[in-house]
C-alpha atoms as a printed R data frame, in Angstrom:
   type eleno elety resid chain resno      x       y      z
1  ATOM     1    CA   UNK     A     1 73.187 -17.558  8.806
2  ATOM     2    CA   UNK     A     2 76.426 -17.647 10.115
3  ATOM     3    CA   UNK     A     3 75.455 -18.174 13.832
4  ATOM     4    CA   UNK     A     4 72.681 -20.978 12.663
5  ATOM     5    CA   UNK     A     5 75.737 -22.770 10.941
6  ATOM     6    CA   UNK     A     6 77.434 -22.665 14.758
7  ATOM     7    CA   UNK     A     7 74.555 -23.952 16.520
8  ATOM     8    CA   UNK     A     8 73.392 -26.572 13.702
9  ATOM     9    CA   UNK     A     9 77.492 -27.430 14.579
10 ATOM    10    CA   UNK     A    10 77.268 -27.541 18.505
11 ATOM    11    CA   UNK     A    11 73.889 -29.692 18.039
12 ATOM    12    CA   UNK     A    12 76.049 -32.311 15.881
13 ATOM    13    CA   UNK     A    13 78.278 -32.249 18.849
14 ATOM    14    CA   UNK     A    14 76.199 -33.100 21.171
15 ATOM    15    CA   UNK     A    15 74.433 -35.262 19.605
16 ATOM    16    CA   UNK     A    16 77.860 -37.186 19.549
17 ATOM    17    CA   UNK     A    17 78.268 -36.878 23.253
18 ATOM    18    CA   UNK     A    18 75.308 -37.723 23.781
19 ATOM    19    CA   UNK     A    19 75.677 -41.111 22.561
20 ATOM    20    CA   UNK     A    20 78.775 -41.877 24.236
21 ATOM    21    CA   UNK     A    21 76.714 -40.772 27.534
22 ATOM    22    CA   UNK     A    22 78.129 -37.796 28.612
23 ATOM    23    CA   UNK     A    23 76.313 -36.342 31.614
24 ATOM    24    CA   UNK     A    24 77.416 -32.829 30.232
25 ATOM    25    CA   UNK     A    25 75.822 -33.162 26.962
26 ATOM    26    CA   UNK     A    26 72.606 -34.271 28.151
27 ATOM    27    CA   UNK     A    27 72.256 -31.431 31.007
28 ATOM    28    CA   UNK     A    28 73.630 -28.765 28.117
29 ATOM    29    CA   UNK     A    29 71.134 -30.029 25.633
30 ATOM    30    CA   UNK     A    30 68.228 -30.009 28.403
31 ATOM    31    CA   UNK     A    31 69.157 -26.240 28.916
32 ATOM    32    CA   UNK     A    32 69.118 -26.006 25.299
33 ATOM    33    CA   UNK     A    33 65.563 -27.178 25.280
34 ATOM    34    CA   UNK     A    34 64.121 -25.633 28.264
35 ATOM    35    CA   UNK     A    35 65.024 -22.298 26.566
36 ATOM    36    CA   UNK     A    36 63.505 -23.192 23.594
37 ATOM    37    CA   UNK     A    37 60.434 -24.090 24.960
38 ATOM    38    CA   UNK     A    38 60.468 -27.470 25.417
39 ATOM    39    CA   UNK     A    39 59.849 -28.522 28.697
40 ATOM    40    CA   UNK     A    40 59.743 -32.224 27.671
41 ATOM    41    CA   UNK     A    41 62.635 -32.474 25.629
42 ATOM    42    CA   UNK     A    42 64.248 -30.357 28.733
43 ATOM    43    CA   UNK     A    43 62.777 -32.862 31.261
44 ATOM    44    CA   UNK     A    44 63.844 -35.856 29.446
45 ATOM    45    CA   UNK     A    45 67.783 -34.210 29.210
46 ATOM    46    CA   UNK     A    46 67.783 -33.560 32.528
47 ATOM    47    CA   UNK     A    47 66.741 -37.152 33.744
48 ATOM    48    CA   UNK     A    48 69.207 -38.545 32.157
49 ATOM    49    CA   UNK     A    49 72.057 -36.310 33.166
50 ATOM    50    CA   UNK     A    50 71.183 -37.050 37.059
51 ATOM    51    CA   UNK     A    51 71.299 -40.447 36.064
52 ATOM    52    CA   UNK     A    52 74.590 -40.327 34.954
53 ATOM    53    CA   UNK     A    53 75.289 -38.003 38.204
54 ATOM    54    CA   UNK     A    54 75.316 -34.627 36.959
55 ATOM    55    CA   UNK     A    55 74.933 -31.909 39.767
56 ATOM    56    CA   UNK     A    56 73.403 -29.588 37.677
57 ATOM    57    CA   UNK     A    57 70.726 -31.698 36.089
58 ATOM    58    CA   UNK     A    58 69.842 -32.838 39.418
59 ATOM    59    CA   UNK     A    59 69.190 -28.706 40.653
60 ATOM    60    CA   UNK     A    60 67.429 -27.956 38.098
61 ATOM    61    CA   UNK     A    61 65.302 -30.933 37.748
62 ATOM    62    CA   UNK     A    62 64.942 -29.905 41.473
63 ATOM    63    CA   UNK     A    63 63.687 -26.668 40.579
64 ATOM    64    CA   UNK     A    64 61.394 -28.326 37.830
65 ATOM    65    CA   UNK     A    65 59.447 -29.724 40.193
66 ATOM    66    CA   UNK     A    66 59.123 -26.921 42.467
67 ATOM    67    CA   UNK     A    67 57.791 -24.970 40.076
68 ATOM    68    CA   UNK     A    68 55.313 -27.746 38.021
69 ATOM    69    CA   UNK     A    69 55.960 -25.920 35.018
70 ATOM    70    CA   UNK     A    70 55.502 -28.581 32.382
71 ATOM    71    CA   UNK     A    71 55.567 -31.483 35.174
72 ATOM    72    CA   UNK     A    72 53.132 -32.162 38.109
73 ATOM    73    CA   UNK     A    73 54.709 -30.753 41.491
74 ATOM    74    CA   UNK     A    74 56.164 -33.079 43.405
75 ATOM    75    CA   UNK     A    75 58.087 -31.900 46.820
76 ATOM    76    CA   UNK     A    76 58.797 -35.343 47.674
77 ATOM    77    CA   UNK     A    77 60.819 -35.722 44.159
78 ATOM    78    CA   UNK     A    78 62.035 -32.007 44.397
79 ATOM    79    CA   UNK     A    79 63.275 -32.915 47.581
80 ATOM    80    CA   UNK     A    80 65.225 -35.995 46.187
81 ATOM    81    CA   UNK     A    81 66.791 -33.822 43.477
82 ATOM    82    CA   UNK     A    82 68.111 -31.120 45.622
83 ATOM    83    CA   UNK     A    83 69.815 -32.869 48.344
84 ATOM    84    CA   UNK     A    84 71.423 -35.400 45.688
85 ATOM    85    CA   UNK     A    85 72.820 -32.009 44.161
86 ATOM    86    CA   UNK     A    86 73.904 -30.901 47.413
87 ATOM    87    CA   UNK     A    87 75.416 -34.440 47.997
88 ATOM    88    CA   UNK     A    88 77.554 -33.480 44.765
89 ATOM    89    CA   UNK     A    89 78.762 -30.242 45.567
90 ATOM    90    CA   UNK     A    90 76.225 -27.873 43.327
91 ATOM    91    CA   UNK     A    91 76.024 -24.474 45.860
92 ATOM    92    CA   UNK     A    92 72.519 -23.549 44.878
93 ATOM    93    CA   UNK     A    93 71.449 -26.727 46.047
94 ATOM    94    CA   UNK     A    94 73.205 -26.426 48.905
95 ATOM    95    CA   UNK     A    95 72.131 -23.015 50.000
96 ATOM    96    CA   UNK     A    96 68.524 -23.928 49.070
97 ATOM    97    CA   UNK     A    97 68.498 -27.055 51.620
């Protein structure tokens, strides 16, 4: 009970951050969804995090499409997503290039 009360608060946080577009939020509350389950709600997170230039968003959404778990493959957009989070410093990314 107690630890649904924390998450139920962290959502409500988000959520907040969310709507003043912070890159962070989005990426946190795609990993939030991808462990859940929900590729699409992940995917959709994640998009708009390497929008807003988030590193992180762009590996994974990188990895995303390497894998074609819940999207079509693409190397051509993997491709795009792991050198732009190489471009912004994330290591995996970097060593995976």
């Amino acid at each position: 009970n107690y630890m649904k009360r924390i998450e139920e608060e962290a959502d409500k946080n988000y959520m907040k951050r969310i709507e003043a577009n912070d890159p962070v939020a989005f990426f946190e509350m795609g990993l939030r969804r991808r462990d859940e389950g929900d590729i699409e709600g992940a995917f959709k997170y994640m998009t708009k995090a390497a929008e807003l230039g988030d590193a992180g968003a762009h590996y994974v959404l990188s990895v995303m499409y390497h894998e074609g778990k819940g999207i079509e493959k693409d190397e051509k957009k993997e491709m795009h997503h792991l050198e732009e989070a190489a471009i912004a410093g994330n290591p995996d990314a970097r060593y995976n290039l």
